[in-house]
VOGU-3710 file (C-alpha; in Angstrom, 3 decimals, decimal comma):
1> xxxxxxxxxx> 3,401/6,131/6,243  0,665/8,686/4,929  -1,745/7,707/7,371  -5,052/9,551/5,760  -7,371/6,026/6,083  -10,658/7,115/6,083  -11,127/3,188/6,903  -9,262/0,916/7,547  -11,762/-1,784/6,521  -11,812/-5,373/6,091
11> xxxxxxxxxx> -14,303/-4,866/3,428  -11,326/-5,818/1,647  -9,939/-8,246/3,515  -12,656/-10,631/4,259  -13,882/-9,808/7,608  -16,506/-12,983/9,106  -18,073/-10,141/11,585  -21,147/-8,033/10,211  -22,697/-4,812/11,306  -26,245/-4,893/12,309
21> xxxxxxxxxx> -28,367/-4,416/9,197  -32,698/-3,870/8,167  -31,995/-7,727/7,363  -31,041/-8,977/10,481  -34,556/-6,762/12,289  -36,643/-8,713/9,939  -34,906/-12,002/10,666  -35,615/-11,139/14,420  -39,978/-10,552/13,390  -40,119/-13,309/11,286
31> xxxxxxxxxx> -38,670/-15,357/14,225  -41,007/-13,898/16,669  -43,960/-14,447/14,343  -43,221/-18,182/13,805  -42,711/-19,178/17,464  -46,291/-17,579/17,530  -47,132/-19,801/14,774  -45,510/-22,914/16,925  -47,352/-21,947/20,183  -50,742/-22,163/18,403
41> xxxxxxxxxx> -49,786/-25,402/16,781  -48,597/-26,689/20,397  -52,077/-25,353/21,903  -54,178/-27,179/19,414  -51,880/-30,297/19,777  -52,848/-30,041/23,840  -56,655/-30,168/23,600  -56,089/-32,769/20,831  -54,663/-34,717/22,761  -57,424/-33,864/25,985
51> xxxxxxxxxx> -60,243/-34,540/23,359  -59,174/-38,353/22,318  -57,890/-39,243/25,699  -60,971/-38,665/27,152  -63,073/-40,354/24,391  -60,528/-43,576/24,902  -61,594/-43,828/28,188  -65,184/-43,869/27,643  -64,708/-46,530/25,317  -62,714/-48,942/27,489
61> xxxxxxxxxx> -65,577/-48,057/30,241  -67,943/-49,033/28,032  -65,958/-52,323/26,876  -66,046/-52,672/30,682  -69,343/-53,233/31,252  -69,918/-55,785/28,542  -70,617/-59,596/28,960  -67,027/-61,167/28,280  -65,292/-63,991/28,711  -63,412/-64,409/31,861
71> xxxxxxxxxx> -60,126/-64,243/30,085  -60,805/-62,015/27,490  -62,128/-59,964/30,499  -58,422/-59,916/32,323  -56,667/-58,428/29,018  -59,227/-55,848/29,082  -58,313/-54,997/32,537  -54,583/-54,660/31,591  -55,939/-52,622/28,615  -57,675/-50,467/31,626
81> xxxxxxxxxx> -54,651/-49,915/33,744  -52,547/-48,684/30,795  -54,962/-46,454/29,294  -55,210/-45,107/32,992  -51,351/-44,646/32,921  -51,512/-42,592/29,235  -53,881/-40,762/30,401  -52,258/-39,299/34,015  -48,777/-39,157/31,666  -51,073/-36,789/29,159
91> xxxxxxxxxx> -52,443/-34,736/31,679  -48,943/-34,291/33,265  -47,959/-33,276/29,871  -50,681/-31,071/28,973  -50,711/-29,161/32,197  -46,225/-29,054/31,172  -47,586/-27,448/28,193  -50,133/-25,314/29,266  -47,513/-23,714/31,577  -44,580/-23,495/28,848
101> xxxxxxxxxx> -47,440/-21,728/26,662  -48,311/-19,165/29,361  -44,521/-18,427/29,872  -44,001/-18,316/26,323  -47,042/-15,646/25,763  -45,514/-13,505/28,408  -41,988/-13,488/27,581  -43,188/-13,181/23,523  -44,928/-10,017/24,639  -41,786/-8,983/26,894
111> xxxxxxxxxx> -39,248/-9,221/23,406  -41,346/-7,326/21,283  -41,939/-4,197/24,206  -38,348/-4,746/23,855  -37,559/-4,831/20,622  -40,015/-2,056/19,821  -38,639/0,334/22,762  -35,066/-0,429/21,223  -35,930/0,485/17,988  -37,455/3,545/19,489
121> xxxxxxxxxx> -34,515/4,519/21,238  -32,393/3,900/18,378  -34,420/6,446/15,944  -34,039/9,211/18,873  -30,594/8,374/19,275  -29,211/8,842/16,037  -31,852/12,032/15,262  -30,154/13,418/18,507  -26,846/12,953/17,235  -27,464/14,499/13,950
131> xxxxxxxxxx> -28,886/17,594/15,566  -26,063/17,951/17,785  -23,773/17,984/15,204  -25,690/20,619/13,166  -26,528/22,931/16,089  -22,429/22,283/17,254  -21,280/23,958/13,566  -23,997/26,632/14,046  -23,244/28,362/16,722  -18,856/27,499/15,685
141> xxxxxxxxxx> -20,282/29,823/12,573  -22,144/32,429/14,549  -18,786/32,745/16,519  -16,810/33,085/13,752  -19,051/36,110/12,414  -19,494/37,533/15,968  -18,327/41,284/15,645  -15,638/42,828/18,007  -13,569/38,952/17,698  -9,931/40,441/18,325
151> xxxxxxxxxx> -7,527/39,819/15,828  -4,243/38,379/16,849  -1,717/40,870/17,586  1,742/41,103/15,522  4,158/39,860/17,767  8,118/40,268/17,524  9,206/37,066/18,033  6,781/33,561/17,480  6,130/30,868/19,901  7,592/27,534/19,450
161> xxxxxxxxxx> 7,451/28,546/15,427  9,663/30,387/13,243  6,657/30,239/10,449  4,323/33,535/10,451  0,356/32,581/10,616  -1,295/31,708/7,726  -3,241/34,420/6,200  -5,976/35,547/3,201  -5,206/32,709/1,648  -5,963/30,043/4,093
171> xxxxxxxxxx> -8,032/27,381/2,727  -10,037/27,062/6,134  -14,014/27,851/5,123  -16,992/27,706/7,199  -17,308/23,850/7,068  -14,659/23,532/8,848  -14,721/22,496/12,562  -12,670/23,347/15,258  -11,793/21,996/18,442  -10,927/23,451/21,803
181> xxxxxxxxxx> -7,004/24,187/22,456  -4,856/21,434/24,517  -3,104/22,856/27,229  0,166/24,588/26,775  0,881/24,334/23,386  4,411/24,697/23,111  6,796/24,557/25,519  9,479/27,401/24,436  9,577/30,625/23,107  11,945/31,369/19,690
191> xxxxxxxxxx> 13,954/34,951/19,480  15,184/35,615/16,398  18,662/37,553/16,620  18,922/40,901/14,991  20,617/40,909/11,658  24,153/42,220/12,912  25,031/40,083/15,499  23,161/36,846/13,355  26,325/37,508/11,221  28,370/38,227/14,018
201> xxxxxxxxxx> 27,586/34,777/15,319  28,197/33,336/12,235  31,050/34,541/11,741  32,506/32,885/14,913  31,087/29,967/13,984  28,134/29,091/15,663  26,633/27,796/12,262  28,505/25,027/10,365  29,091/25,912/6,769  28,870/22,482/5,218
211> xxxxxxxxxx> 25,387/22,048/7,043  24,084/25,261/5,584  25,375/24,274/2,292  23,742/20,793/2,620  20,824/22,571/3,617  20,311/25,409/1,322  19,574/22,505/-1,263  17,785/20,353/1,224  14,154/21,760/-0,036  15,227/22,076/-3,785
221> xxxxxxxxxx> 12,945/19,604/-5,731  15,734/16,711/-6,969  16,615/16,474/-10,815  16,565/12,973/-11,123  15,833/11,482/-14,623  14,047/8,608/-15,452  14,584/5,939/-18,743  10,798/4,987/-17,959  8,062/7,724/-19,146  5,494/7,971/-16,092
231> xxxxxxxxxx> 2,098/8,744/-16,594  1,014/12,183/-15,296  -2,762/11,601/-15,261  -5,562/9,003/-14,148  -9,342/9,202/-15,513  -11,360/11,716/-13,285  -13,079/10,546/-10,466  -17,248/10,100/-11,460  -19,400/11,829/-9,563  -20,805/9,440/-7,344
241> xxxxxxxxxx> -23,435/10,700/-4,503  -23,876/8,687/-1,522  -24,860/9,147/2,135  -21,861/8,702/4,497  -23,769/8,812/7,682  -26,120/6,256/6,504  -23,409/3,580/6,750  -21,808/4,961/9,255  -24,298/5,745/12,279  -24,686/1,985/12,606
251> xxxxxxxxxx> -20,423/1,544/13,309  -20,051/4,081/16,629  -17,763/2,247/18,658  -16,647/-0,092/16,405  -13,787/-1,330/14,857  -13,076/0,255/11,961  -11,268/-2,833/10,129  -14,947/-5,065/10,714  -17,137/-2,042/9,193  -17,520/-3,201/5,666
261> xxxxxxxxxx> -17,657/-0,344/2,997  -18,164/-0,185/-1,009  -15,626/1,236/-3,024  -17,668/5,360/-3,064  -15,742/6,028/-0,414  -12,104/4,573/-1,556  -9,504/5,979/-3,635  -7,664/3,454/-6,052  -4,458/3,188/-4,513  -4,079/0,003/-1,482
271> xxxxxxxxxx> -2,708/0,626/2,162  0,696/-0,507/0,329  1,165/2,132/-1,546  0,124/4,733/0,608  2,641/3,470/2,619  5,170/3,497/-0,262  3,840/7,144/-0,734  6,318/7,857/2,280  9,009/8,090/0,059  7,897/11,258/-1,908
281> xxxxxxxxxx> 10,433/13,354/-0,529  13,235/10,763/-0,267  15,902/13,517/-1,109  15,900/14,727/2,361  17,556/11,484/3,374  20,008/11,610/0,376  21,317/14,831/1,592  21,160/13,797/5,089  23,802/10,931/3,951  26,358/14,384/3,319
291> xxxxxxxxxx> 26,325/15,232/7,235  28,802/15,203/9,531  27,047/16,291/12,871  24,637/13,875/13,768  22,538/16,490/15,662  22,524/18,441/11,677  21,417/15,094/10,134  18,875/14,600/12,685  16,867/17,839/11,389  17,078/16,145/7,929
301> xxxxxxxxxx> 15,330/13,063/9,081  12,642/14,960/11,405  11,909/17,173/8,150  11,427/13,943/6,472  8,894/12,576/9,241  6,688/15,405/8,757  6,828/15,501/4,700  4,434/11,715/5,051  1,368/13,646/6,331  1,764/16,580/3,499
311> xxxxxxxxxx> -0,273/15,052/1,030  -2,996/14,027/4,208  -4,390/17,698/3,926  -6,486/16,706/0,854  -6,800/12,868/0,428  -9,921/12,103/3,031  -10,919/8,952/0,838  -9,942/5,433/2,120  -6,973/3,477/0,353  -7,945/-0,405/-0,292
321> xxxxxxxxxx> -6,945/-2,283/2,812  -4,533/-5,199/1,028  -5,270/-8,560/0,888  -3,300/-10,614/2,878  -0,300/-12,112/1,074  -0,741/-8,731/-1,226  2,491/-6,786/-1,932  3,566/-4,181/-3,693  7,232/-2,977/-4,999  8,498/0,058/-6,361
331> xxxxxxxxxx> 11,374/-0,676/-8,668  13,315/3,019/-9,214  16,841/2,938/-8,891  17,126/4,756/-12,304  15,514/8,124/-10,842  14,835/7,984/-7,312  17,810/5,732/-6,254  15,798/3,391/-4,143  14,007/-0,046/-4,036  10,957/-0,496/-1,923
341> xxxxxxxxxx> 9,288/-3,558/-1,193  5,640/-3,745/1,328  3,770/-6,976/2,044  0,357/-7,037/4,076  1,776/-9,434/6,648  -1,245/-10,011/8,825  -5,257/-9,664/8,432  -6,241/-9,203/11,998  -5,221/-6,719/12,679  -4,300/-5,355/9,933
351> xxxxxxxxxx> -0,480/-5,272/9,525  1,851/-4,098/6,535  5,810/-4,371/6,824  8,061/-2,397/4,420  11,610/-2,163/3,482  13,471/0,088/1,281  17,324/0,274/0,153  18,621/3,308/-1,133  21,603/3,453/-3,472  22,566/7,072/-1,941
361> xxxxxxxxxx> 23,349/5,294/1,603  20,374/4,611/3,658  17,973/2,169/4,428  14,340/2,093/5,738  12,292/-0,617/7,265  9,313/-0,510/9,435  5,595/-2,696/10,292  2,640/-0,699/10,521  -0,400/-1,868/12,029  -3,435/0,568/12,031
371> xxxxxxxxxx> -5,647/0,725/14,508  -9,050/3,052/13,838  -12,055/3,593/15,988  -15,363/5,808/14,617  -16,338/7,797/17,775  -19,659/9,593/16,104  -18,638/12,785/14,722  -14,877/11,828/14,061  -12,437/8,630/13,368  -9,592/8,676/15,232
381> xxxxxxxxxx> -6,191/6,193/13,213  -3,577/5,459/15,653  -0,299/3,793/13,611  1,201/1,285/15,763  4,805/0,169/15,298  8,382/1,893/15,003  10,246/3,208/12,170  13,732/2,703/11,473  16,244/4,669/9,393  19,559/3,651/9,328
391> xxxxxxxxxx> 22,625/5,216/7,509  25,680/2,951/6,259  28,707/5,389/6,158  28,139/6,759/10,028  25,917/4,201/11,419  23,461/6,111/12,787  20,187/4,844/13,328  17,165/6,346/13,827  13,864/5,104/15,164  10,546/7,203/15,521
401> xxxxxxxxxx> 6,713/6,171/15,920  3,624/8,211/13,642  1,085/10,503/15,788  -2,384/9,978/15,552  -4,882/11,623/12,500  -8,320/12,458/13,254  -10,741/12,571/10,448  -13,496/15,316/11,604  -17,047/15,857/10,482  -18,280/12,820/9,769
411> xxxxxxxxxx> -22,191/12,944/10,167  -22,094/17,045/8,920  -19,970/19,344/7,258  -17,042/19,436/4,862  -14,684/16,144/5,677  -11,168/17,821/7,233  -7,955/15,597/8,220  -5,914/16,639/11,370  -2,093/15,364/12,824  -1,669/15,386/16,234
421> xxxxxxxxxx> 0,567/13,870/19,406  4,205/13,885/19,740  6,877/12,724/18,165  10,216/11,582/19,681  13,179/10,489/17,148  15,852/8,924/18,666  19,539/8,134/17,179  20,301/5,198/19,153  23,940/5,323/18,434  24,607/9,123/19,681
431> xxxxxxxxxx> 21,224/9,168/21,650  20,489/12,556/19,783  16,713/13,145/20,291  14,131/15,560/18,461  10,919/16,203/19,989  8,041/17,044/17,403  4,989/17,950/18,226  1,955/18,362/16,257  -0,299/20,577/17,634  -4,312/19,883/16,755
441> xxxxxxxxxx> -6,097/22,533/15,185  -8,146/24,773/16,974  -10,112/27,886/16,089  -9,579/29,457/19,515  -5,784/29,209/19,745  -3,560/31,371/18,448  -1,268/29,130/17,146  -0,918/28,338/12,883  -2,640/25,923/11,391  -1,360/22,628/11,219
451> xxxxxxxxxx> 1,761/23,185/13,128  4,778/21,734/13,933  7,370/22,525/16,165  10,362/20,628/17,597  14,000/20,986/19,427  16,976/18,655/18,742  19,596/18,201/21,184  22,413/15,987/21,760  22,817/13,128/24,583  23,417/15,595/27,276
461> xxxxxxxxxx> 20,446/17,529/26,644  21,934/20,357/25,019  19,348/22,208/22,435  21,512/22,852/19,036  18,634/23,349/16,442  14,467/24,440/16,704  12,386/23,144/14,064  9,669/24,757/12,791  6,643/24,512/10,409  3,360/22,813/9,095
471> xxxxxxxxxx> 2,882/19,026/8,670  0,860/20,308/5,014  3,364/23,290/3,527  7,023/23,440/4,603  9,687/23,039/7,752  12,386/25,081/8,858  15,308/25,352/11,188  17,114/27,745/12,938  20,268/27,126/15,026  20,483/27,934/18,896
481> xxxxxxxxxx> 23,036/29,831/19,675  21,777/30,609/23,307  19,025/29,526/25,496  17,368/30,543/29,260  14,345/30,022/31,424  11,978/33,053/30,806  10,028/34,710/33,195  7,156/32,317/35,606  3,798/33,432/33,799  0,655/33,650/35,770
491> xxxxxxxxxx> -0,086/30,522/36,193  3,636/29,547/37,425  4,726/27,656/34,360  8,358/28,492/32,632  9,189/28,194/29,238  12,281/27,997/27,666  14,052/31,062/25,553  16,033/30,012/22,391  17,807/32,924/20,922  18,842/31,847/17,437
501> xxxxxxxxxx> 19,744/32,451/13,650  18,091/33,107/10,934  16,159/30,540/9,832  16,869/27,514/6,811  14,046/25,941/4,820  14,613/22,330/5,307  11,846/21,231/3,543  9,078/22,748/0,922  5,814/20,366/-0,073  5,711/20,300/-4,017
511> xxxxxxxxxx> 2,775/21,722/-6,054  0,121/19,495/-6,305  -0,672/18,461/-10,532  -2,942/20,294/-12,548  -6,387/18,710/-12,009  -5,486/17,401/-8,860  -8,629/17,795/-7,243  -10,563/15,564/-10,064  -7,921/13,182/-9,546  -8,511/12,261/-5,863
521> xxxxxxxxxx> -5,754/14,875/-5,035  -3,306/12,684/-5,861  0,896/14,124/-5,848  2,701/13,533/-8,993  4,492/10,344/-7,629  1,299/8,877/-6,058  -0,455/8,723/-9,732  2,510/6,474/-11,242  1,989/4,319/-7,943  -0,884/1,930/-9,603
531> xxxxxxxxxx> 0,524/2,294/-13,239  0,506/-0,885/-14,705  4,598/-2,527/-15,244  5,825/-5,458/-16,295  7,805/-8,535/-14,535  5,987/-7,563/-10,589  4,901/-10,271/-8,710  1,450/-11,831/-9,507  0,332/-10,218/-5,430  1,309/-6,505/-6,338
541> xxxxxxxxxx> -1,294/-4,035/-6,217  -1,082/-3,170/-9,415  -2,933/-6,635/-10,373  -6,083/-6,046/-7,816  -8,597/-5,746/-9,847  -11,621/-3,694/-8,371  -8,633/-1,137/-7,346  -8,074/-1,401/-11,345  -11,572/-1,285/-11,910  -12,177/2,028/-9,930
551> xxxxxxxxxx> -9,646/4,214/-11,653  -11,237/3,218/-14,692  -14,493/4,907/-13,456  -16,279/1,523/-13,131  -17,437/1,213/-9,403  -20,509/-0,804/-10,073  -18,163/-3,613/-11,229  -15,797/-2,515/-9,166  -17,789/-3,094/-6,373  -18,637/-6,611/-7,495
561> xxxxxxxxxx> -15,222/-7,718/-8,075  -15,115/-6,084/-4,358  -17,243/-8,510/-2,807  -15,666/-11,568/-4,767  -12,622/-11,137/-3,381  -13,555/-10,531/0,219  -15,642/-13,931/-0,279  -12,303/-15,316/-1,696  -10,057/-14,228/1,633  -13,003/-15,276/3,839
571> xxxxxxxxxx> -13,181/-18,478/2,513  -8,898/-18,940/2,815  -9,261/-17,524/6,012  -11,482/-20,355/7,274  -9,099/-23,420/5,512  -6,255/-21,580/7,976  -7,888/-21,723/11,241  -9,535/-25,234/10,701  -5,700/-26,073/9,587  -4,793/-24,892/12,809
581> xxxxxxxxxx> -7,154/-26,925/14,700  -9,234/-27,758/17,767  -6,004/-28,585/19,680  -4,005/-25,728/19,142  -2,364/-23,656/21,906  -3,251/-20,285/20,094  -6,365/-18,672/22,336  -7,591/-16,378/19,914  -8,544/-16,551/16,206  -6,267/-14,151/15,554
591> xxxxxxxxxx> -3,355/-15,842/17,169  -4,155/-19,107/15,148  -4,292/-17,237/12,276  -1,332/-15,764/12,710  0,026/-19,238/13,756  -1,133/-20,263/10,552  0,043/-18,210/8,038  3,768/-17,113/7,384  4,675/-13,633/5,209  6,457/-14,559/2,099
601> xxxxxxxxxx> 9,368/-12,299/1,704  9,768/-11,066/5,372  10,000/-12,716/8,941  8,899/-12,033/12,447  12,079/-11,347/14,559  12,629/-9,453/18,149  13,705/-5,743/17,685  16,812/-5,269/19,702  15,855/-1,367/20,238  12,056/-1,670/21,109
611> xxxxxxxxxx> 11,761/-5,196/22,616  9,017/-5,739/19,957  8,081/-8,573/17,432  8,147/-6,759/14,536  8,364/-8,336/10,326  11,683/-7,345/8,716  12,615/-8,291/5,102  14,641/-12,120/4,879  15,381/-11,004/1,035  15,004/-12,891/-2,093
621> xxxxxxxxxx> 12,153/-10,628/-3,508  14,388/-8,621/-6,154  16,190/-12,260/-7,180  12,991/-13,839/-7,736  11,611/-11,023/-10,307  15,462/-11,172/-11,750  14,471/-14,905/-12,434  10,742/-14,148/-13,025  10,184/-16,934/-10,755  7,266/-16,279/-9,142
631> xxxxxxx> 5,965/-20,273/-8,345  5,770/-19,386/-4,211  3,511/-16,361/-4,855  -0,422/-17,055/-3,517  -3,254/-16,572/-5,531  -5,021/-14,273/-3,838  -6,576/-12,127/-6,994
//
């Protein structure tokens, strides 16, 4: 999935927990002022009550002394004794009073040091942070235009890459901000052979010819042709200013999925079919279908891995976290050779499954559950769950997990997207293995931007292929035809030396459209992803209608239709947990709710491979819009 969530926010999906606003400060003075009000009212009330007491006892004194009856004179006693008891009980009360008032004054007086030294705090806080950041992408700038920085050397051969630097054109500016290097960041060193003996090798086979042939059109953009006329272009995006760090310095620590957020800072495509945006560069796997080495196929499927974060480079706006029950299909067999189906199967957190079925051979299916934290200056979005990739003819099947993306300069500075972790593919039926990893950008390494590197080998071990690249332009491969441990460096570490062929372009990102960049940066298969179609299901995404609203341009609405919906979810939210009841074993809300609601089209089952609960598709989706039978769907728009 093209993880580039800004958000991941239950604005959307009708989230009961609120951020701290101004409102809920002048809830807390207005409470403070009217216990005031009530500890007045409740001193008056006490020498009220000391003023008539006393004057009833003067008067039964006086009745006292009178010339009575004898009789009348006994009542008058009783009279006596009671007004005697009132009176201790009112002084016992009073003085109860008097002490609750004192104890009230001082702890009143306590709260609002309190709140006022809170508030206090808060200002400084958030000033501090803001000057941090400004004074941190100062003195990154004076670096950068420090004189006598050395350049990095030419070298003959590249570490862990088979991709030269990038160079004038890099789009890197002065907003950008870098981060310190991790620690050894890569764990090999590529040779390249020299042109005579790289056809020597050849020659004795150390390449396979079909693989080179599948691969030579591996990167080749597909010529598929479609009966259905796609649109090519959505209405610009307006130019809408507001304040990020205004709604965001209140969130540090926070769960991104409770942080409500208007629609300014989506772009009008849902978590669905970002997800669905996966399949961009679905011809890798077609050609990957063609191989007969699994170790050959396996650099097919990594280059396919790394095409989901090539559109991330650009798209820092949030997509529409789905509504639960929301889905979203993308019907095109006719040019792309596949079906695709995602449903938002659970709220919290928030979870989307996804299958697809490819005419060509293959299959895809995988749950995603995002988890996002804001940590002050950046948002970290760890994907949770595996992905698995299965091919019919050989029965290989693949299974990987996503790295983590870091969106950086939150409170100051241009908004940049970044990839890092590792990556480990497995083929669980030959127990091939590639290890990717994504290195995080830093200004003081001297590694590429954005890059990727990664060795497949076999069950034994055995290196056959180095993979090379960046997550945002293109990945190659080169075959090993020999490797060995190189020399201890300083430090004692060893590396390993792969001495290998020339290198094969596995994959190449396409050109973005013209006008991208007033059109939220969108590829040319992400803007046909929210064009309206016939026959879907009454849940697809293409129905929502403040996503609609937005790519029309009309965000005020937008953002009113926003709110009505999130009221909407909140409210059906509510009807499931009281339907789950007082007496249910779940121990969380989000296990009753979970307990309480069931996906339509797929079904929790135990993954065999991971050990995991994980949604896979029970079918019955594609026979149902066949039949235009949509009576099951929820109304959730």
């Amino acid at each position: 999935m093209t993880i580039t969530t800004l958000f991941s926010s239950t604005d959307d999906s009708g989230d009961d927990d609120e951020a701290t606003t101004p409102a809920d400060k002048s809830e807390l003075h207005h409470t403070l002022k009217n216990l005031s009000l009530k500890l007045d009212d409740l001193s008056t009330c006490n020498d009220l009550i000391a003023k008539h007491g006393a004057a009833l006892q003067r008067s039964l004194t006086e009745l006292d002394g009178l010339k009575i009856p004898s009789e009348s004179g006994e009542k008058l006693k009783v009279v006596n004794e009671r007004a005697t008891l009132f009176r201790i009980t009112s002084n016992a009360m009073i003085n109860a009073c008097r002490d609750f008032l004192e104890l009230a004054e001082i702890h009143s007086r306590k709260w609002q040091r309190a709140l006022q030294y809170e508030q206090e705090q808060r200002v400084h806080l958030e000033e501090t942070i803001e000057q941090l950041a400004k004074q941190h992408n100062s003195l990154e700038r004076a670096f950068r235009s420090a004189p006598g920085r050395p350049a990095n050397p030419s070298k003959s051969f590249i570490e862990g890459s088979l991709l030269t630097p990038k160079g004038e054109d890099s789009e890197e500016d002065e907003d950008t901000e870098y981060f310190d290097a991790m620690e050894d960041s890569t764990s090999f060193i590529t040779v390249i052979t020299e042109a005579k003996e790289d056809r020597d090798l050849e020659a004795k086979g150390a390449g396979s010819p079909l693989m080179w042939q599948v691969l030579d059109g591996a990167s080749l953009v597909p010529k598929g042709s479609s009966k259905v006329k796609r649109r090519v272009r959505i209405p610009n995006k307006p130019n809408y200013s507001l304040n990020l760090w205004s709604i965001m310095k209140n969130c540090i620590g926070r769960e991104l999925s409770r942080i409500p957020m208007p629609v300014n800072f989506n772009e009008p495509l849902s978590m669905l079919q970002r997800l669905t945006e996966d399949l961009e560069y679905h011809h890798l796997l077609d050609k990957a279908v063609h191989c007969t080495s699994s170790v050959e196929q396996m650099c097919l499927v990594a280059a396919f891995s790394v095409s989901s974060y090539s559109t991330t480079v650009h798209r820092i706006a949030k997509p529409f976290n789905p509504m639960l029950g929301e889905t979203f299909e993308l019907d095109r067999l006719d040019d792309m050779g596949l079906r695709s189906l995602c449903e938002q199967v659970s709220h919290h957190p928030p979870s989307a499954a996804h299958y697809v079925f490819s005419k060509h051979g293959w299959s895809l299916w995988q749950e995603i559950t995002i988890s996002s934290k804001f940590r002050g200056k950046y948002i970290s979005i760890m994907p949770l769950g595996a992905i698995h990739l299965e091919f019919q003819a050989s029965g290989n099947h693949y299974v990987w997990r996503k790295s983590t993306s870091t969106v950086h300069n939150i409170i100051v500075g241009k908004l940049w997207i970044d990839q890092s972790g590792d990556i480990e593919i497995v083929n669980h039926k030959t127990n091939d293995r590639c290890q990717l990893k994504f290195l995080p950008y830093s200004y003081f390494s001297k590694e590429a931007a954005r890059k990727v590197t990664g060795v497949v080998s076999d069950s034994q071990g055995k290196a056959h292929y180095v993979l090379s690249g960046s997550w945002d332009e293109q990945m190659e491969c080169s075959k090993v035809v020999h490797s060995s441990p190189s020399s201890p460096s300083s430090d004692g570490k060893q590396k390993t030396v792969y001495q290998t062929l020339s290198a094969k372009l596995l994959w190449k990102k396409y050109p973005l459209p013209e006008n991208a960049e007033n059109m939220y940066y969108f590829s040319e298969l992400a803007l046909t992803l929210n064009e309206h179609e016939e026959g879907v299901a009454p849940t697809d995404s293409r129905l929502r209608p403040d996503q609609r609203l937005m790519e029309k341009g009309r965000w005020d609405e937008a953002n009113t239709e926003k709110q009505r919906l999130e009221e909407k979810q909140r409210l059906s939210r509510r009807r499931r947990l009281e339907a789950c009841g007082p007496g249910s074993s779940c121990s969380s809300e989000e296990e009753k709710e979970a307990d309480a609601y069931t996906p339509l089209w797929f079904e929790k089952r135990l993954d065999p491979l991971t050990g995991e609960m994980a949604c896979v598709y029970k079918g019955g989706y594609w026979e149902a819009k066949e039949k235009q039978d949509w009576h099951m769907c929820p109304n959730i728009f």
